[in-house]
Legacy VTK file of the C-alpha trace (Angstrom):
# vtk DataFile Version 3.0
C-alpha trace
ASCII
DATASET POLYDATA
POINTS 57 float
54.216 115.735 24.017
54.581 114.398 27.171
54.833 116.942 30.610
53.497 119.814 27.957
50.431 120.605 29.394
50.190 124.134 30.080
48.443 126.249 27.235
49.954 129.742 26.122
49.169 132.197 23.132
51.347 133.995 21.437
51.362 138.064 22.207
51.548 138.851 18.469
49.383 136.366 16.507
47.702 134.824 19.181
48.895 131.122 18.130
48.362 128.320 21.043
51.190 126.241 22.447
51.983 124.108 25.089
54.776 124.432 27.506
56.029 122.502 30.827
55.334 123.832 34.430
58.683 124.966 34.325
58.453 127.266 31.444
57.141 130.623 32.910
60.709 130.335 35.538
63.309 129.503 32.685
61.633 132.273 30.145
60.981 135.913 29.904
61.480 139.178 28.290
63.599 138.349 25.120
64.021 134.556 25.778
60.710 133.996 25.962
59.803 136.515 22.494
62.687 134.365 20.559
59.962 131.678 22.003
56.918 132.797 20.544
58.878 134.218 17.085
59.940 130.948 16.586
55.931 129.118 17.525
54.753 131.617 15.285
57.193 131.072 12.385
56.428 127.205 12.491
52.920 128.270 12.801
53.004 130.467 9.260
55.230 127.807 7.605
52.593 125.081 8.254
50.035 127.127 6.787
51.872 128.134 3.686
52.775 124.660 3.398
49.322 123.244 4.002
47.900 125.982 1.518
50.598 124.629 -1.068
49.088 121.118 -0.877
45.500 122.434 -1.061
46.489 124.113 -4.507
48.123 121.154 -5.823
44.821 118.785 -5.376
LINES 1 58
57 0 1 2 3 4 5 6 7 8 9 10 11 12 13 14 15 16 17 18 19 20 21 22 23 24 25 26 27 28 29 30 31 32 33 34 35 36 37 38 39 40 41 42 43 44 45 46 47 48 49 50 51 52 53 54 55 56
């Protein structure tokens, strides 16, 4: 979305998302791995979920 233009990976499963400049100053240490737990989670939930459909075609 808008103002989300900064690219980051994830230190465990090295999924890519965007942030705002601001990011890197209002997270770290375990703000910023409930962050990427929750990027990854979506990120494993989408697959599953676009596996799912694959199966069902």
């Amino acid at each position: 979305s808008a103002g989300h233009t900064h690219k980051r990976v994830t230190e465990n499963l090295g999924v890519t998302y965007y942030v705002n400049e601001r990011f890197t100053q209002d997270y770290s240490g375990v703000s910023l791995k409930q962050v990427e737990s929750s990027v990854e989670d979506d990120y494993i939930s989408n697959l599953r979920n676009n596996c799912w459909k694959e199966k069902q075609q």
